[in-house]
C-alpha positions as a Python dict, from the first residue, in 0.01 Angstrom:
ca = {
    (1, 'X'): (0, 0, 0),
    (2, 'X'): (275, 93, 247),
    (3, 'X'): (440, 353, 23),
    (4, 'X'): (106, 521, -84),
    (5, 'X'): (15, 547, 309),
    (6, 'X'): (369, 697, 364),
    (7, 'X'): (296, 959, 145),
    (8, 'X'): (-64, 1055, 229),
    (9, 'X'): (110, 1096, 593),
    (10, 'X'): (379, 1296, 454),
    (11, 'X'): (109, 1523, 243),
    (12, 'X'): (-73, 1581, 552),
    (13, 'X'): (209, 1661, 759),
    (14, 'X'): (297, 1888, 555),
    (15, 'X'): (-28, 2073, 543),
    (16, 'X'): (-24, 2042, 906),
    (17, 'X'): (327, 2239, 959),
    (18, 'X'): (185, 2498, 658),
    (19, 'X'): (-120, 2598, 893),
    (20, 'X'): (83, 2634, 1165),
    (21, 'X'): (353, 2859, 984),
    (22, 'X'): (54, 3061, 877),
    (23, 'X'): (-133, 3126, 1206),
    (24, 'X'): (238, 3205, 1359),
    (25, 'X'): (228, 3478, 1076),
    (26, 'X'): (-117, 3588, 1186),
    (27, 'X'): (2, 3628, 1558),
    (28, 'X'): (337, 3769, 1460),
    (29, 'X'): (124, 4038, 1256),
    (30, 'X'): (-135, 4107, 1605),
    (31, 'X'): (150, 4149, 1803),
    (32, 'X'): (351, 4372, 1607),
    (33, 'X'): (11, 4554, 1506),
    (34, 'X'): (-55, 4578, 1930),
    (35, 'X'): (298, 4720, 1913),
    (36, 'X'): (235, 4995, 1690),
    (37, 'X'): (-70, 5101, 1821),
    (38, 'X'): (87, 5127, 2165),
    (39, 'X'): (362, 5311, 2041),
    (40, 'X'): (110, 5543, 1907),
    (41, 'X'): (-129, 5564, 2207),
    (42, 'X'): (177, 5706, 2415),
    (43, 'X'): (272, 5962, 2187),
    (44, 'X'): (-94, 6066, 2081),
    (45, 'X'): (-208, 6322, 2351),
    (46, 'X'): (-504, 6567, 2354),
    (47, 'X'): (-359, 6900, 2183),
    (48, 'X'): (-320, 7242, 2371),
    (49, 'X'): (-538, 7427, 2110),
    (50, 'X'): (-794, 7186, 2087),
    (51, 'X'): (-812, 7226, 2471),
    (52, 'X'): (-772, 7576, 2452),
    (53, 'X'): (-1058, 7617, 2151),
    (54, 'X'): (-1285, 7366, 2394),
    (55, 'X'): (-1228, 7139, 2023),
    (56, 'X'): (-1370, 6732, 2050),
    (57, 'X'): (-1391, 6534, 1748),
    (58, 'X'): (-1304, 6176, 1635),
    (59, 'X'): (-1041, 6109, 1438),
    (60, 'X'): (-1034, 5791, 1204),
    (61, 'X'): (-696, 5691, 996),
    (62, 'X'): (-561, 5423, 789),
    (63, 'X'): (-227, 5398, 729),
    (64, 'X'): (68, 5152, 610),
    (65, 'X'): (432, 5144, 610),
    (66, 'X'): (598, 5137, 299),
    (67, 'X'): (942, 4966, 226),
    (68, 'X'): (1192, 5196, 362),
    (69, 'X'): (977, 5227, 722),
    (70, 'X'): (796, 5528, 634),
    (71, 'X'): (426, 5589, 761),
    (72, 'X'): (226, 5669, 454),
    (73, 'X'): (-132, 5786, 539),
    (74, 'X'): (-409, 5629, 271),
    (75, 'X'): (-741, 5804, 406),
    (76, 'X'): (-849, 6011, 716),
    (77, 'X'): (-1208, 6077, 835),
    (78, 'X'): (-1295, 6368, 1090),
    (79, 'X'): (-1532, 6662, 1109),
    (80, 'X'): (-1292, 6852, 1242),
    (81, 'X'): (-979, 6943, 998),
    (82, 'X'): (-776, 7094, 1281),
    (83, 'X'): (-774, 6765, 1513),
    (84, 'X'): (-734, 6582, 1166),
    (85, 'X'): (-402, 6779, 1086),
    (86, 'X'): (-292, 6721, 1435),
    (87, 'X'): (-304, 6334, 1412),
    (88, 'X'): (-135, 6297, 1039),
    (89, 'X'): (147, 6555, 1179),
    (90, 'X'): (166, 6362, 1514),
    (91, 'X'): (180, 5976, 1338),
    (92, 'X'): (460, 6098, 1083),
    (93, 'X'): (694, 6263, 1401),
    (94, 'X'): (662, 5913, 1587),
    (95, 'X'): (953, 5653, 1529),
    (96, 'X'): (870, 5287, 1542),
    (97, 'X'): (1121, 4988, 1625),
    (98, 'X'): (1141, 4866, 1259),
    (99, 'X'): (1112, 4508, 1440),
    (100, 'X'): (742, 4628, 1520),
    (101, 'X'): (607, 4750, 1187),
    (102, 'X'): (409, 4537, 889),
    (103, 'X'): (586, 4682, 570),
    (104, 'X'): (233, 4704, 313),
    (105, 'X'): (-41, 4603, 641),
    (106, 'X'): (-304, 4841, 674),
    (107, 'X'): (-347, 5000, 1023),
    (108, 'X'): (-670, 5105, 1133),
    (109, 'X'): (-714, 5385, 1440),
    (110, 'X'): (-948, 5592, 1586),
    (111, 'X'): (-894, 5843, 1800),
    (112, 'X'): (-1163, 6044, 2025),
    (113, 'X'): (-1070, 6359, 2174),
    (114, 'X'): (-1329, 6458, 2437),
    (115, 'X'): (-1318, 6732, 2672),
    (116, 'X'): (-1430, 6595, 3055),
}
């Protein structure tokens, strides 16, 4: 009876220490998701012909890295193709801290550009 409670304690244990490995995963992946975006959000500014053109839109975009670190775009959604150009260009000229990026993760953005 000993032996059989020594290893449903082990089994569970070990279920425990698997949960916890995979929320750490789950927070690593928020953080370094939090990262990106920041990185983003400081390089992302409202461009001088949109201003210029008196241009607003929304901007969606999904994107990934891919092995080697490089930003491949999967879909973008705006009604305005001129704002969308500017973002794709803009996201592929930024460089991330390889530290920060989820190789195959899908990131989500939006981004509003509004006139005040």
């Amino acid at each position: 009876m000993k032996k059989f409670v020594s290893i449903v304690m082990f089994v569970v244990v070990g279920c425990l220490m698997t949960a916890s490995a995979g929320n750490d995963n789950e927070n690593n992946l928020s953080v370094n998701e939090a990262k990106v975006k920041s990185t983003i959000m400081k390089e992302m500014t409202y461009p001088n012909f949109a201003s210029e053109q008196k241009i607003e839109g929304v901007v969606y975009v999904s994107f990934e890295f891919n092995k080697d670190g490089k930003m491949t775009i999967i879909k973008t959604n705006s009604a305005s193709p001129a704002l969308e150009n500017y973002v794709v260009e803009k996201l592929k000229s930024i460089n991330f801290i390889t530290e920060d990026i989820e190789i195959g993760h899908e990131y989500n953005m939006k981004f509003t550009f509004k006139l005040y």
